[in-house]
MARBA-3410 file (N, C-alpha, C, O; in Angstrom, 1 decimal):
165
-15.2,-20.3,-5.2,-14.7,-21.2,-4.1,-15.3,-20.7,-2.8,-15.5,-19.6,-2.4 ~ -15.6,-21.9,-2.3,-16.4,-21.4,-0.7,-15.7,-20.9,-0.1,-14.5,-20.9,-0.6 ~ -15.9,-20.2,1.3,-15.0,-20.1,2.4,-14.9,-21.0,3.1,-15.9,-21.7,3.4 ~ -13.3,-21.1,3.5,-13.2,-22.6,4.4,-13.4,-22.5,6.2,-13.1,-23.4,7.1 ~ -13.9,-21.2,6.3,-13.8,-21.0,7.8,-15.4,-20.5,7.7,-16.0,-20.2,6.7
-16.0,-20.5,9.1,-17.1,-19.9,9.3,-17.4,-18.7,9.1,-16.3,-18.0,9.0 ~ -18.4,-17.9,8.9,-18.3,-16.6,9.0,-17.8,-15.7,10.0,-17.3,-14.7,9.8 ~ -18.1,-16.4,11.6,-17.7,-15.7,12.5,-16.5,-15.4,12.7,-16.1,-14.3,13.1 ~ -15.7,-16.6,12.4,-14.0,-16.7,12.6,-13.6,-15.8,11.3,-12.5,-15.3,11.3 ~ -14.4,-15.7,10.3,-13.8,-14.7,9.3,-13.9,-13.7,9.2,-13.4,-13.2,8.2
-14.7,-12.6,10.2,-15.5,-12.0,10.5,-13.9,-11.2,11.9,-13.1,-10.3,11.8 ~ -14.0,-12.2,12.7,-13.0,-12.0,13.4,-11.6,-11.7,12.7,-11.0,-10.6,13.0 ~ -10.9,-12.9,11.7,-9.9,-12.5,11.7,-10.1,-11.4,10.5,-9.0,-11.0,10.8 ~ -10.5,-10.5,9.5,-11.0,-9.6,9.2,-10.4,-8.3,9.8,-9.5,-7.5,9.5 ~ -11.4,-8.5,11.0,-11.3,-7.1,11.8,-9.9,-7.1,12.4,-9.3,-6.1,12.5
-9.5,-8.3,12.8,-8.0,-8.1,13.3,-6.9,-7.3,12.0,-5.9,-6.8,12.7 ~ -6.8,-7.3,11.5,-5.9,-7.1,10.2,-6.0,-5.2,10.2,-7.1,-4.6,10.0 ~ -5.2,-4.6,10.4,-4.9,-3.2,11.1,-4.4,-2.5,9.9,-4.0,-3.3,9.0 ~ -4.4,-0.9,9.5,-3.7,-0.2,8.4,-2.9,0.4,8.8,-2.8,1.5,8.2 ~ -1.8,0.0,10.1,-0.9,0.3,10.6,0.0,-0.9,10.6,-0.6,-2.0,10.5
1.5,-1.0,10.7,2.6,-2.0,10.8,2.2,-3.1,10.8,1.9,-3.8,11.7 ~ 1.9,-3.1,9.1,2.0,-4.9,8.3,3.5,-5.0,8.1,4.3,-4.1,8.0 ~ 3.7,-6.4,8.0,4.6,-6.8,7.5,5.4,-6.1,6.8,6.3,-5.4,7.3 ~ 5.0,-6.5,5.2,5.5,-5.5,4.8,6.6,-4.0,5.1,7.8,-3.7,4.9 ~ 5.2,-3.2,5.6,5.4,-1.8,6.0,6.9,-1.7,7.2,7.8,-0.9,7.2
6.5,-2.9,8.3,7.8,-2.6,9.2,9.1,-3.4,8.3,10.2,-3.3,8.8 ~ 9.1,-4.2,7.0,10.4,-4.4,6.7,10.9,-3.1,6.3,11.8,-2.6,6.9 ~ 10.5,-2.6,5.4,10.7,-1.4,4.3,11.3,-0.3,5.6,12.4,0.1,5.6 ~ 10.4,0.1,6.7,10.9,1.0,7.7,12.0,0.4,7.8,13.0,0.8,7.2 ~ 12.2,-1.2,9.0,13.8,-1.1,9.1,14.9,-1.3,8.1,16.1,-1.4,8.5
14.5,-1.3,6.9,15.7,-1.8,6.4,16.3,-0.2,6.0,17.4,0.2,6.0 ~ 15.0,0.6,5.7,15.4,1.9,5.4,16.1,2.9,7.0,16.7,4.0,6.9 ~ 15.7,2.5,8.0,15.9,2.9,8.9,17.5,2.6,9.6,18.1,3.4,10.3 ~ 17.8,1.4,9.0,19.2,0.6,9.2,20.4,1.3,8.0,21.6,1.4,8.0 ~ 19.5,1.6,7.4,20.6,2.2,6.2,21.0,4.3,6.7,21.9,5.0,6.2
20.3,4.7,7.8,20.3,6.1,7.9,19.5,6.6,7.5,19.9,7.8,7.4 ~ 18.4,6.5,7.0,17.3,7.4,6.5,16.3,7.3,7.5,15.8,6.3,8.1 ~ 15.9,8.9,7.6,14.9,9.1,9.1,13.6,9.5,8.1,13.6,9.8,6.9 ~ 12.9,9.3,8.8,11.6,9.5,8.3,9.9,9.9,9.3,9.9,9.7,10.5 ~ 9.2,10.3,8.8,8.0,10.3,9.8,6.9,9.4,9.5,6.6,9.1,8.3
6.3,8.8,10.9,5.2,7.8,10.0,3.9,8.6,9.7,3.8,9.6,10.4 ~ 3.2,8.5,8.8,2.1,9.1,8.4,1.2,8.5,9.8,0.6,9.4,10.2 ~ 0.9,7.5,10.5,-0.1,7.9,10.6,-0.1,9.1,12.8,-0.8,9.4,13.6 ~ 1.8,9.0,12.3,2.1,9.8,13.7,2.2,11.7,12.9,2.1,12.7,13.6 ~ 2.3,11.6,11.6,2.1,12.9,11.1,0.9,14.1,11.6,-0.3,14.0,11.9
1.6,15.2,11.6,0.0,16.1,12.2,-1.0,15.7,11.4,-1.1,15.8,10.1 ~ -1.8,15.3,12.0,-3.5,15.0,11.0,-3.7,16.1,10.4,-3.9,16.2,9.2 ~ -3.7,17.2,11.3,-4.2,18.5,10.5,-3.3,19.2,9.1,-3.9,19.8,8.1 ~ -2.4,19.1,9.2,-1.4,18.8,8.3,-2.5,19.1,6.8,-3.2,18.2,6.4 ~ -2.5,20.4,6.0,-3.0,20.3,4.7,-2.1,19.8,3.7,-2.5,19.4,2.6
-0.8,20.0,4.3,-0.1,19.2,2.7,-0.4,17.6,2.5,-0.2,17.2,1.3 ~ -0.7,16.8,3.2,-0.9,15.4,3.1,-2.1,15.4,3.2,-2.5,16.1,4.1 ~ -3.4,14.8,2.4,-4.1,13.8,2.4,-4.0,12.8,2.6,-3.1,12.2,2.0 ~ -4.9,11.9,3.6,-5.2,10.8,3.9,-3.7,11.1,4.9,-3.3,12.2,5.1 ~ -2.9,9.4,5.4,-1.4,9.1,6.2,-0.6,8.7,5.5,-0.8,7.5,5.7
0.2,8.8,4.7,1.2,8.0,4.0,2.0,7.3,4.9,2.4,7.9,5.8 ~ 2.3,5.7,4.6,3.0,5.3,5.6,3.9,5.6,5.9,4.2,5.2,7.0 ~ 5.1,6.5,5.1,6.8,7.0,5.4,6.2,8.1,4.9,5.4,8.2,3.9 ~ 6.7,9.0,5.6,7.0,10.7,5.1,8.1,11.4,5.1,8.6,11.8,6.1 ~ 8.8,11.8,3.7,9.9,12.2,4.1,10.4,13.8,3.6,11.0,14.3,2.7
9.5,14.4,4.9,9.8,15.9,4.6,10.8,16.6,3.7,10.4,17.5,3.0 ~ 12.0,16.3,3.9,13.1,17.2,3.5,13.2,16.8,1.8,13.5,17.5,0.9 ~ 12.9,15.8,1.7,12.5,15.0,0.2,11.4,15.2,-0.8,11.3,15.0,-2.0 ~ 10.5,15.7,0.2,9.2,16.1,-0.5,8.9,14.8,-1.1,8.8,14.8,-2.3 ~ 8.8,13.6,-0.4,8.4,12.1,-0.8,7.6,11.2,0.4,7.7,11.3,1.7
6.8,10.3,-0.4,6.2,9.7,0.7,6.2,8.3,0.1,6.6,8.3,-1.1 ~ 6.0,7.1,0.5,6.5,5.8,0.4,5.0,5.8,0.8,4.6,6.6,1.6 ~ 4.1,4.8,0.1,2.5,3.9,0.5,3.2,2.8,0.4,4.0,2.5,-0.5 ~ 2.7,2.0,1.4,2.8,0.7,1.5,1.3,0.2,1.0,0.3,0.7,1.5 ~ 1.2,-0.7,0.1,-0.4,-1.2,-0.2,-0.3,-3.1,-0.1,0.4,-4.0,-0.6
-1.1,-2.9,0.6,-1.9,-4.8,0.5,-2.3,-5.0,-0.7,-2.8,-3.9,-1.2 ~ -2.4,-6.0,-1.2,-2.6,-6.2,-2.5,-3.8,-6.8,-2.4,-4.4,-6.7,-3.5 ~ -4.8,-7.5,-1.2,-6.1,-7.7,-1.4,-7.1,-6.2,-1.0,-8.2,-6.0,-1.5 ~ -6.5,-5.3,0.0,-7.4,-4.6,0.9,-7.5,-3.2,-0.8,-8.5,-2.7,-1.1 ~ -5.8,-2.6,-1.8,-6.3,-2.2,-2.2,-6.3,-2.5,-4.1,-5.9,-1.7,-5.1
-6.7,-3.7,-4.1,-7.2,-4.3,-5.4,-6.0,-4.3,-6.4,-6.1,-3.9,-7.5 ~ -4.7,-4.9,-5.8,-4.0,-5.0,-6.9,-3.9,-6.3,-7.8,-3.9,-7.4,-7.3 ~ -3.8,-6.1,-9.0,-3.8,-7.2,-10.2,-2.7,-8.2,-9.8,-1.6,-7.9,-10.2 ~ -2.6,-9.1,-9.2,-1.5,-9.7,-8.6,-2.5,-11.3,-8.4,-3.6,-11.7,-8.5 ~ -1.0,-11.9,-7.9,-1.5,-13.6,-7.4,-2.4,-13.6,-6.1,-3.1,-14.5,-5.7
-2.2,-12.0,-5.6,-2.5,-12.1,-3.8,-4.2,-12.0,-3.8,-5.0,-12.3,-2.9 ~ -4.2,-11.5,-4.8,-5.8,-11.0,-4.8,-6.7,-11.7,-5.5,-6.6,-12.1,-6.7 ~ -7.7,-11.9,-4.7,-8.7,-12.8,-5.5,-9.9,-12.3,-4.9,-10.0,-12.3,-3.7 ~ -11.2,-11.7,-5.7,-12.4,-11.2,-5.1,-12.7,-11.9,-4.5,-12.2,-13.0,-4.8 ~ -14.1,-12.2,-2.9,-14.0,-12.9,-2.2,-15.2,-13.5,-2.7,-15.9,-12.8,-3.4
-15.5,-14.7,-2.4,-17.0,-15.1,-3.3,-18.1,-15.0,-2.0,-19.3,-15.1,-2.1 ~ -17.5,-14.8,-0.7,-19.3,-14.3,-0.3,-19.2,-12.7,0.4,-18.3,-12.3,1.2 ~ -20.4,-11.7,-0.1,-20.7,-11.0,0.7,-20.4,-10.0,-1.3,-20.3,-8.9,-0.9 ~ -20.4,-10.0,-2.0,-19.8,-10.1,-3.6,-20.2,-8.2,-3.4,-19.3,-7.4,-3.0 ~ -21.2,-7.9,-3.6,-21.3,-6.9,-3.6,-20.4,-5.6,-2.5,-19.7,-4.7,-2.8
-20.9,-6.3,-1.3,-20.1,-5.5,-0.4,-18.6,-5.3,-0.6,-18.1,-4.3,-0.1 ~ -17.8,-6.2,-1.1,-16.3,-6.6,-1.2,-16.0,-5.6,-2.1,-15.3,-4.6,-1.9 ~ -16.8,-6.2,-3.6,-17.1,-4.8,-5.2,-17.0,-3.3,-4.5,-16.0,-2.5,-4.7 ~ -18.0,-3.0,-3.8,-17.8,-1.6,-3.2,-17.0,-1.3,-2.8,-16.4,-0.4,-3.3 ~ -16.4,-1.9,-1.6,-15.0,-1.6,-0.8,-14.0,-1.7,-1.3,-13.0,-1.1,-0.8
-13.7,-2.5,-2.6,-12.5,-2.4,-2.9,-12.1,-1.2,-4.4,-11.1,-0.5,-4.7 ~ -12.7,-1.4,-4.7,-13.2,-0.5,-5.7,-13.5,0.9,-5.3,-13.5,1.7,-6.2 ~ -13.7,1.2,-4.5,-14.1,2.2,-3.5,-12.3,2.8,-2.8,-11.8,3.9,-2.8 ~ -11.8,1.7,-2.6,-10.4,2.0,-2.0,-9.6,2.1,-3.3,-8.5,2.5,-3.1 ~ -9.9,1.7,-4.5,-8.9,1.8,-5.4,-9.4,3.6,-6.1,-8.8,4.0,-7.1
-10.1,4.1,-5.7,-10.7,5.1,-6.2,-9.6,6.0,-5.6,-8.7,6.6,-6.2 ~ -10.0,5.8,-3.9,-9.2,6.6,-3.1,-7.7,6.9,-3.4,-7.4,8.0,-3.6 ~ -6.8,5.7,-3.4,-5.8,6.0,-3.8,-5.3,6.6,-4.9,-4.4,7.4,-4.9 ~ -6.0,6.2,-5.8,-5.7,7.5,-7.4,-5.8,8.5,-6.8,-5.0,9.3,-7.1 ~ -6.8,8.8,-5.9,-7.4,10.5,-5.1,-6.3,11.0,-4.7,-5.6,11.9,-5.2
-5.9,10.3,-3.3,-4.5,10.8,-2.8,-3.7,10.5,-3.2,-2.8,10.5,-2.3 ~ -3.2,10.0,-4.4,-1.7,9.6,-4.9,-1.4,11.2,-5.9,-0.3,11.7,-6.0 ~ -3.0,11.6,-6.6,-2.9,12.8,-7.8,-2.8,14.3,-6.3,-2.3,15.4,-6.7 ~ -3.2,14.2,-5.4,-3.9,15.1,-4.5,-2.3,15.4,-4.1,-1.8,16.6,-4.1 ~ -1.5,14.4,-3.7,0.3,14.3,-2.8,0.9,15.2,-3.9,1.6,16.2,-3.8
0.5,14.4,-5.3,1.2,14.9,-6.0,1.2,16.2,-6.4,2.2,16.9,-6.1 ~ 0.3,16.8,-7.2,-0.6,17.9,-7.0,0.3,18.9,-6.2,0.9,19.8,-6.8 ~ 0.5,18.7,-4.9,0.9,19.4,-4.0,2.4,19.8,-3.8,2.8,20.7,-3.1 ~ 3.0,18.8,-4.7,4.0,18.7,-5.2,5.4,17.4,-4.5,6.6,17.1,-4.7 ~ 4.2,16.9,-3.7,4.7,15.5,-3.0,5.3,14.4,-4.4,4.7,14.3,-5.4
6.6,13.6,-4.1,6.7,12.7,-4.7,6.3,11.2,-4.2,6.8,10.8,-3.2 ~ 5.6,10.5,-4.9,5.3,9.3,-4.5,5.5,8.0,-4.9,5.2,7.6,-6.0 ~ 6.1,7.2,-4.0,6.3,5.9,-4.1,5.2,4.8,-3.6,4.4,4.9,-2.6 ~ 5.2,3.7,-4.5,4.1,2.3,-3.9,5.0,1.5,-3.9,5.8,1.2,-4.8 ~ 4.7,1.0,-2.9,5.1,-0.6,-3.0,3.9,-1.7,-2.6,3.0,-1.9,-1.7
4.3,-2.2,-3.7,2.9,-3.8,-3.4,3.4,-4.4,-2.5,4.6,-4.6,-2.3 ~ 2.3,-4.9,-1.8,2.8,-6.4,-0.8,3.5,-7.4,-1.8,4.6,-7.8,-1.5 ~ 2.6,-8.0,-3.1,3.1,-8.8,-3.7,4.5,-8.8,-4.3,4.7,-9.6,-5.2 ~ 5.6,-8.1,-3.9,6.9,-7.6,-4.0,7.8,-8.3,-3.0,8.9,-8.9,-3.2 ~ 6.9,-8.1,-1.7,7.9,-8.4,-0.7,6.8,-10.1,-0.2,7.3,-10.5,0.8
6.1,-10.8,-0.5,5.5,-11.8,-0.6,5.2,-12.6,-1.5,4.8,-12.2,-2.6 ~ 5.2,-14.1,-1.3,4.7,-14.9,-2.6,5.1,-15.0,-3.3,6.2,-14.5,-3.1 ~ 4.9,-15.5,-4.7,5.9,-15.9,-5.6,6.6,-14.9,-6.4,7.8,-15.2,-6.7 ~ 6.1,-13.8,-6.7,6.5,-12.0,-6.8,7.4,-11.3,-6.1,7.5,-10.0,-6.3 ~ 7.9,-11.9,-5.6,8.2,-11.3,-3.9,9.9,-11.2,-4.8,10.2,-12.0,-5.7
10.9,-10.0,-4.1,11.8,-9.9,-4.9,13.0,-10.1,-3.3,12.4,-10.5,-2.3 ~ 14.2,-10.0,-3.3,14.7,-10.0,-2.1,14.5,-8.8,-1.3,14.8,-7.8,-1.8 ~ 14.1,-8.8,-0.1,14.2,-7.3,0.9,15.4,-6.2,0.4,15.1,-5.0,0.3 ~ 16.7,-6.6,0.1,17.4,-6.1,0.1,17.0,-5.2,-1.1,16.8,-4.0,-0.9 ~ 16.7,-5.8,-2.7,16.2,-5.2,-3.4,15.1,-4.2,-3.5,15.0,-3.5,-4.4
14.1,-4.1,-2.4,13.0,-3.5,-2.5,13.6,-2.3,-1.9,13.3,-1.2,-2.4 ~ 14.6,-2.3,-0.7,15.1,-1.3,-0.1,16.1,-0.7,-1.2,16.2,0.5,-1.2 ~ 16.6,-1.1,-1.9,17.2,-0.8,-3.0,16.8,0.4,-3.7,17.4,1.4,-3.9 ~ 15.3,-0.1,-3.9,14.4,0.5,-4.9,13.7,1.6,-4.6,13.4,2.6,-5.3 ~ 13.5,1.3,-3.1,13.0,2.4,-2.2,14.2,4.1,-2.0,13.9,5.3,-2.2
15.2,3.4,-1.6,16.4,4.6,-2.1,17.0,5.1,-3.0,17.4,6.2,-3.0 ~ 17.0,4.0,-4.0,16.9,4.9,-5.4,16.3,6.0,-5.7,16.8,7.0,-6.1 ~ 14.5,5.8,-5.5,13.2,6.8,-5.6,13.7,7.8,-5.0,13.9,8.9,-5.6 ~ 14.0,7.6,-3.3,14.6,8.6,-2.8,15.2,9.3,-2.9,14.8,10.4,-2.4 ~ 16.4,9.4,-3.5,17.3,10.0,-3.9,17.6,10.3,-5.2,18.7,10.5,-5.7
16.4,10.4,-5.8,16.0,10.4,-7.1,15.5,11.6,-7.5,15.9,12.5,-6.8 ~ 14.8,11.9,-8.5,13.6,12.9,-8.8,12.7,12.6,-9.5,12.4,13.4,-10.4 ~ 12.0,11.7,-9.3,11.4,10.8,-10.5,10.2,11.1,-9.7,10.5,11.0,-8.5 ~ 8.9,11.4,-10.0,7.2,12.0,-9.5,6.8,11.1,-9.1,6.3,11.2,-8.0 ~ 6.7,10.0,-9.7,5.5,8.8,-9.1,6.4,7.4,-9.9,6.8,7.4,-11.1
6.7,6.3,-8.8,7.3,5.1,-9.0,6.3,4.0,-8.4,5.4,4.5,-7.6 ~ 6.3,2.6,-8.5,5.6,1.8,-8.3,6.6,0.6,-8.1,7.3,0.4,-9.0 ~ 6.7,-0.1,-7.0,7.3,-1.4,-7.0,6.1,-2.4,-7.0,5.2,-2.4,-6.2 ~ 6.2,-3.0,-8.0,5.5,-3.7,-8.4,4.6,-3.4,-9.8,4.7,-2.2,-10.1 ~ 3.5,-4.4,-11.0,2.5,-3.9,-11.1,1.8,-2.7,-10.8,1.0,-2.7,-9.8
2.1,-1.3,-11.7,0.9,-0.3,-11.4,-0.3,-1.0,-12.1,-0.4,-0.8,-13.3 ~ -0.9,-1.5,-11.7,-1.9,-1.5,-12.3,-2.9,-2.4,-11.3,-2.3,-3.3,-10.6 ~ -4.4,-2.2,-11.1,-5.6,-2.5,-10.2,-6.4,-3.0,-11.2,-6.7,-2.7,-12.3 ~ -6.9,-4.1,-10.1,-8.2,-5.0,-10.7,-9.7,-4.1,-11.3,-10.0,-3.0,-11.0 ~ -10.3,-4.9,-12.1,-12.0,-3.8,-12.8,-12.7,-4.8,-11.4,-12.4,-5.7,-10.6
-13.9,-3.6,-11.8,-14.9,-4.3,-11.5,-15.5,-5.3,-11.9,-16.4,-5.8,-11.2 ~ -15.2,-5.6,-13.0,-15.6,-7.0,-13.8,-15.0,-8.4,-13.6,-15.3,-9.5,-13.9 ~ -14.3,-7.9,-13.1,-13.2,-9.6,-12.7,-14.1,-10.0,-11.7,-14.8,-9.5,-10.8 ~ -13.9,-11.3,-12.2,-15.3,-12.3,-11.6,-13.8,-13.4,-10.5,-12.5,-13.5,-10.6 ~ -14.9,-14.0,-9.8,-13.4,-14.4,-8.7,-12.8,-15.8,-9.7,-11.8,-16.4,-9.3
END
């Protein structure tokens, strides 16, 4: 399927699109923040900081837990949201594929260290997947207060490199 916008305008809105407070990311903060749970943002975390790799978007020290928020196109999840882009094919292949690498890296690396970790997909809190807020926050404090190593809202599972768009 072509693109329905020019390159420039897509090019533009692209670059606008931030890895800081998506959607998403600020519901999950306030609903968890409305409920009494304090937290640090990863990417206000000491950078130098060796126990973390990469920012996690919630950090919750005393928990030894961290909450990733993921976009379901930027890091390749198997979902309705994602669809490879049909121009620029290679470069997209690399990047995304490239970012689904990373996350296994720092999800084994948090853990490793003895961090617990949570995902949540965009496609959770969007689209036809999309479950109620209330629920996601549900799910998010459950983990929390949990002991459970690694949880996923949503599909664990990422696109191959072979899926054709």
């Amino acid at each position: 399927m072509a693109d329905t916008v020019t390159p420039e305008v897509r090019s533009r809105m692209m670059a606008g699109i931030g890895p800081v407070d998506t959607k998403p990311e600020l519901m999950i903060r306030s609903g968890l923040h409305a409920l009494g749970l304090r937290f640090r943002l990863g990417a206000n975390y000491k950078v130098n900081d060796k126990r973390l790799p990469r920012r996690p978007d919630l950090v919750f020290p005393s928990r030894r837990a961290v909450i990733m928020v993921h976009g379901c196109f930027w890091h390749g999840h198997d979902c309705h949201l994602f669809r490879w882009p049909a121009t620029r094919e290679e470069f997209w292949r690399d990047k995304i594929t490239g970012n689904i690498a990373r996350d296994r890296r720092v999800r084994d690396q948090l853990m490793d260290a003895g961090w617990r970790v949570l995902e949540v997909w965009e496609c959770r809190m969007k689209g036809r997947e999309r479950l109620p807020v209330d629920e996601v926050i549900t799910r998010c404090v459950t983990f929390l207060d949990g002991d459970t190593a690694f949880a996923s809202i949503g599909r664990d599972q990422t696109v191959t490199t072979s899926d054709s768009a």
